[in-house]
C-alpha positions in Angstrom: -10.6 70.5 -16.7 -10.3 68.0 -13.5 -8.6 64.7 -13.1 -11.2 61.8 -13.4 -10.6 58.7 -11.0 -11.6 55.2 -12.0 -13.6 53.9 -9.0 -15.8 50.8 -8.4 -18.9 50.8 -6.4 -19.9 48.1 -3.5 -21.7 46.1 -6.3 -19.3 45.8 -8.8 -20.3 48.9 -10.7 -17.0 50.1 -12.6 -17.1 54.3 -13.3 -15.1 57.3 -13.4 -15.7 60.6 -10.8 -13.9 63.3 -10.2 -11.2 63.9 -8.0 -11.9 65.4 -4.6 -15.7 66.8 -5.8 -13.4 69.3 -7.0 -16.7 69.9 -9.9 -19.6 69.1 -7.6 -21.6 72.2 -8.4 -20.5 72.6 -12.2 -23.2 71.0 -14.4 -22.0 68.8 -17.2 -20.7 70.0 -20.8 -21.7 69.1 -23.8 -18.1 67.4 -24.2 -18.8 64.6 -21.6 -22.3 64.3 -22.7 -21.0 63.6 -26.6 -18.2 61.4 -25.3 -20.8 59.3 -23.4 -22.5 58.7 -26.4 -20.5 57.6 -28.6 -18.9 55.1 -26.4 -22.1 53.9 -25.7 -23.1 53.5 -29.1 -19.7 52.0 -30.0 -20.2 49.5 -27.3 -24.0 48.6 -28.5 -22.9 48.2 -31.7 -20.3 45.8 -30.2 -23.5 43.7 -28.6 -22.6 45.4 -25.2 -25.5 45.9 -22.9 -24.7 49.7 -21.8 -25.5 53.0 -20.6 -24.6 56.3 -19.7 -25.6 56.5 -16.3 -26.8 53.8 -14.0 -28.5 54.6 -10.7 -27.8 52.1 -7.9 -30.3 51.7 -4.5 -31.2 55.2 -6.0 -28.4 57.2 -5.8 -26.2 58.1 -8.8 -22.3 56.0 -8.5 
């Protein structure tokens, strides 16, 4: 497990990374994956425009 660091990006984008790359080469489990989505369907059934990831001047936040 690694500590996850609430960041915002040049345009406003609000997102959470890890600390230091400290899991740059580990792909993603299915934990994150099924956390994603059920925020993001809790927040569209809310009316909130959403999504899991969002690319910005093509390169992921």
């Amino acid at each position: 497990m690694s500590t996850a660091v609430p960041k915002t990006s040049l345009t406003g984008l609000q997102f959470y990374a890890h600390h230091s790359d400290e899991c740059a080469t580990a792909p993603e489990t299915i934990w994150p994956r099924e956390a994603k989505a059920l925020i993001v369907g809790a927040m569209r059934q809310l009316g909130v425009e959403c999504a899991e990831e969002v690319i910005e001047n093509g390169a992921r936040p």
